[in-house]
N, C-alpha and C positions, 0 to 999 in steps of 0.2 A: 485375420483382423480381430476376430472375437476374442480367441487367445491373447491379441496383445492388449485387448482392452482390460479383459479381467488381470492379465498379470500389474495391469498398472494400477487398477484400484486394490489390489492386495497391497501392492507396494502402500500406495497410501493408508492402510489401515496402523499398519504399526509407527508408522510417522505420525499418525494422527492420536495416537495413546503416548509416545514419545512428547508428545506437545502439553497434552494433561499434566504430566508426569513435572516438565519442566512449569510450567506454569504454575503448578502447584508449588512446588519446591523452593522458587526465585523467592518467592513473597516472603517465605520463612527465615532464607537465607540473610536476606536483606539487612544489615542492621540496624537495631531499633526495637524494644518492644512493642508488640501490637497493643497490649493493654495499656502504653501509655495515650493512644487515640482513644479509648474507650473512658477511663477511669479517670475521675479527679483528680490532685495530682493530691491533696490529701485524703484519701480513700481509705477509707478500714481497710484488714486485712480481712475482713469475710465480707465484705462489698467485692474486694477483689477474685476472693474465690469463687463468686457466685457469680460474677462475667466470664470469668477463667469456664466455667460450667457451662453458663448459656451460649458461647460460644464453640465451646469445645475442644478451647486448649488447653485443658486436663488433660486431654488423651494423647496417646503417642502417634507420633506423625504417620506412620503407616495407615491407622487407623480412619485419620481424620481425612487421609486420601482417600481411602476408599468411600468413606461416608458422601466428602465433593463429588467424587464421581460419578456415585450411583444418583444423587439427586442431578447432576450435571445432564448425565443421561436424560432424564426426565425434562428436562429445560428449565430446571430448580437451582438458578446460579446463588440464591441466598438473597439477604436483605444487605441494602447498603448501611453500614453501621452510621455514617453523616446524616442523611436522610429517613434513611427506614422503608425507603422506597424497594422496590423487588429489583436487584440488579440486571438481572433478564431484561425488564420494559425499561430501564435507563440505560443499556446499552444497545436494546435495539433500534430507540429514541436519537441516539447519539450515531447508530451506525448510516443512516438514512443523509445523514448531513456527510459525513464521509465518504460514503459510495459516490455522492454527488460532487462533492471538491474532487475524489482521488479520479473518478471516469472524468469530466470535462479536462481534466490534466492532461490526463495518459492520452484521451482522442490527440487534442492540441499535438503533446508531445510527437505521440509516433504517427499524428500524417505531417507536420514539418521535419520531423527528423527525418521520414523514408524521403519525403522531395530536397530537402538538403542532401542526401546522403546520395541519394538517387542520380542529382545532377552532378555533385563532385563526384561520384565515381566513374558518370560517363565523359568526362570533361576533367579526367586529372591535371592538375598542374596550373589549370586556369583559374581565372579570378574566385569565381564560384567555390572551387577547392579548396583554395586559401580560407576564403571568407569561413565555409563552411567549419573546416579543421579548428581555425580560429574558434567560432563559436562553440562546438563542440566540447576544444580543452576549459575554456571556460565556464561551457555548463556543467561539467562534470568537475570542477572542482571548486565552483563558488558555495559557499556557505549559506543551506536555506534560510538559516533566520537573519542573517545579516543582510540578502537581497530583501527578505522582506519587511527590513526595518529599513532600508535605501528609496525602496518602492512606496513604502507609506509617508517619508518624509517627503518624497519629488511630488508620487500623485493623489495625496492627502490634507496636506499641513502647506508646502507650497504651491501648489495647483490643487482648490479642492473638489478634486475631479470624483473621485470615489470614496466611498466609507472607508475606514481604518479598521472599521471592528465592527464583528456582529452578521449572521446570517441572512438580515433582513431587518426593514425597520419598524420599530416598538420592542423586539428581542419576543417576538410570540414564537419565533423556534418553526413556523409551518411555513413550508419553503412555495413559492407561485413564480410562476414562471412569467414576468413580470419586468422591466423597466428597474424597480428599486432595488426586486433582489438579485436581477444578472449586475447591477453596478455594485453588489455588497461581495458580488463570485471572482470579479473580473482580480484583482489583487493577491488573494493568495491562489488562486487556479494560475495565473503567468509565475508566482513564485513557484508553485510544485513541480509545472511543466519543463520546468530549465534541465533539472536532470534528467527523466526518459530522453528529453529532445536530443542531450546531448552524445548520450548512448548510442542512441539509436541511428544517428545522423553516423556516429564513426564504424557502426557496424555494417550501416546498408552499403555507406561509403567499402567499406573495405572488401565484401562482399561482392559487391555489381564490378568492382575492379578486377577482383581475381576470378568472377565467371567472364569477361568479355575477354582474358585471356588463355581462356582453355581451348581444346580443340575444336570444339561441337561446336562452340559459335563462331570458332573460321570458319568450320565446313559448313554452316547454315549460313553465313557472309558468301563464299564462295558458292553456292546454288543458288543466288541470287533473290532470298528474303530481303525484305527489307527491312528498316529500322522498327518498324510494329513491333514485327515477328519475331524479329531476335530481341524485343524489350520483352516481348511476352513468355519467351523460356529464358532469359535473365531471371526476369521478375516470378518465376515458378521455382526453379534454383535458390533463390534468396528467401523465396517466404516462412520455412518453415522455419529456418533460424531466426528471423525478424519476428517469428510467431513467438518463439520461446521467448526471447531478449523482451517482449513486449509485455507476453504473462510476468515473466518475474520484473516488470520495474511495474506494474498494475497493485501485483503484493507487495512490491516497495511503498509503494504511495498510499495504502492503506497501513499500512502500519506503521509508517516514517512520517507519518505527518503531524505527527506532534507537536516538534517546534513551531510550524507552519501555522499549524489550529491555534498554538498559546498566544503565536506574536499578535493575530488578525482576529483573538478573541472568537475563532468559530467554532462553535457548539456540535462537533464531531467527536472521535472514539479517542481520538489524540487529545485534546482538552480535558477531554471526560477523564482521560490515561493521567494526565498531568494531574488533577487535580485530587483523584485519588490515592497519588503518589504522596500528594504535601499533607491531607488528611490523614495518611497510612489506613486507608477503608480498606481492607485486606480484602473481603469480599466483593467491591469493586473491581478493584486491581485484580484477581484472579480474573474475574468472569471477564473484564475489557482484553485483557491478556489471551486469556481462553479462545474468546473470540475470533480475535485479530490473528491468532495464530494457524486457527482451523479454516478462516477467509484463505492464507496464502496458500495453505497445502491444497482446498480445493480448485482457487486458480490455478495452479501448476499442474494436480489432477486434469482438471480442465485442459490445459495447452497439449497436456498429453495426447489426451483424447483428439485435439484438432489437427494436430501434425500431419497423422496419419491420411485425414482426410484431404492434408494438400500436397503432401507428398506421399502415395499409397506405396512408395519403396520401403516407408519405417513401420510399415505394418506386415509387409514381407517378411523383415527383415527377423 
């Protein structure tokens, strides 16, 4: 067990310098000069050298990686060149809003996905099945920001049931758990929830189907368990894959929620992502990137880590 722990966070180590590496690089890649976000657009040419300096895009790109990193290290993501603000405290500012849209998602998601999935699998062919399969192909292939421009027109603009935009009301950003700000969550949390639900509903389905036809739970049928008992080694059988398929749409919805956060206006890593995209704040956009990339590998680190503990076969193994 220890063994397969430590071989799994080596694993992560070099995936996790693999992510620096891309993170750094994209921004550069991109087209577009960064100094045109910086500079006038009639700017001397020794105005320009002296940003080109302060910045440190005089130097060659290997260089300037290393430089990001080692203060990255330190938890020195830079200054947002829009604001001036420390990138580090506006995205951990921005992640806090995130963790909290992307977790009430994923809960939603994957406990109606497992009892959708759950019930179609033990009742194939039946209405439940239909229904469920139904929902499923359409959660997994409707378009987030289109349901969530469908959802602010039904229950915003013609029933004005919930806020269309914003955290919370006055826009003061500190979230309370509270009457105005669960009606400002309810909107784009059912928009995020549609895809894990969907996933998840076709995997447990698929799963609890093809364990009730394996051997072990004839022969547990035949020694006369009953329905509990064989739901409760079904449901051991199915966890660990539901555990993974769970971890990665968790890192989906932390890092996929960008359109989601632009349409509904929520002051998350995805808004924060967006808007440093259209200012080209290079040092935003790395550190939100940065981020958002070292969140999915330690969730997956993480699923690693739990497997084991609900299935002790892949710790054996």
């Amino acid at each position: 067990m220890i063994a397969y722990l430590l071989k799994r966070v080596l694993y992560a180590l070099p995936i996790a310098l693999g992510v620096t590496v891309v993170s750094f690089a994209l921004v550069y890649l991109a087209p577009g000069d960064p100094l045109n976000a910086i500079a006038p657009a009639d700017a001397p040419a020794e105005v320009i050298e002296a940003l080109k300096s302060q910045y440190g895009l005089d130097r060659p790109l290997p260089v300037r990686y290393g430089l990001w990193l080692a203060r990255a290290v330190q938890g020195d993501l830079g200054a947002s060149i829009a604001t001036g603000r420390a990138v580090a405290a506006e995205v951990l500012g921005a992640l806090s809003n995130t963790v909290l849209l992307a977790g009430v998602a994923a809960a939603v998601g994957v406990f109606f996905g497992c009892v959708l999935g759950g019930i179609a699998g033990y009742r194939q062919g039946g209405v439940v099945d239909r229904i469920a399969t139904a929902l499923s192909v359409v959660g997994v292939s409707i378009p987030h920001y289109w349901l969530g421009l469908v959802l602010t027109i039904l229950f915003s603009i013609q029933r004005p049931w919930f806020p269309a935009m914003g955290a919370g009301p006055g826009g003061s950003g500190e979230w309370l758990w509270d009457l105005e700000h669960i009606r400002h969550l309810v909107l784009p949390a059912a928009t995020l929830c549609v895809i894990p639900m969907g996933i998840i509903t076709r995997t447990v389905r698929a799963l609890v189907a093809d364990t009730l036809n394996q051997e072990f739970v004839v022969a547990l049928r035949a020694r006369g368990l009953g329905p509990s008992a064989v739901f409760r080694h079904v449901a051991r059988n199915a966890a660990p894959t539901v555990l993974a398929v769970a971890g990665l749409q968790v890192g989906y919805l932390m890092g996929g929620s960008i359109l989601v956060e632009t349409v509904f206006a929520w002051p998350g890593t995805g808004f924060l992502l967006n808007t440093a995209i259209f200012q080209r704040d290079i040092p935003l956009l790395q550190g939100t990137i940065l981020v958002l990339c070292l969140i999915f590998v330690a969730i997956n680190l993480l699923v690693d880590i739990l497997q084991p503990l609900v299935d002790p076969r892949m710790g054996r193994a």
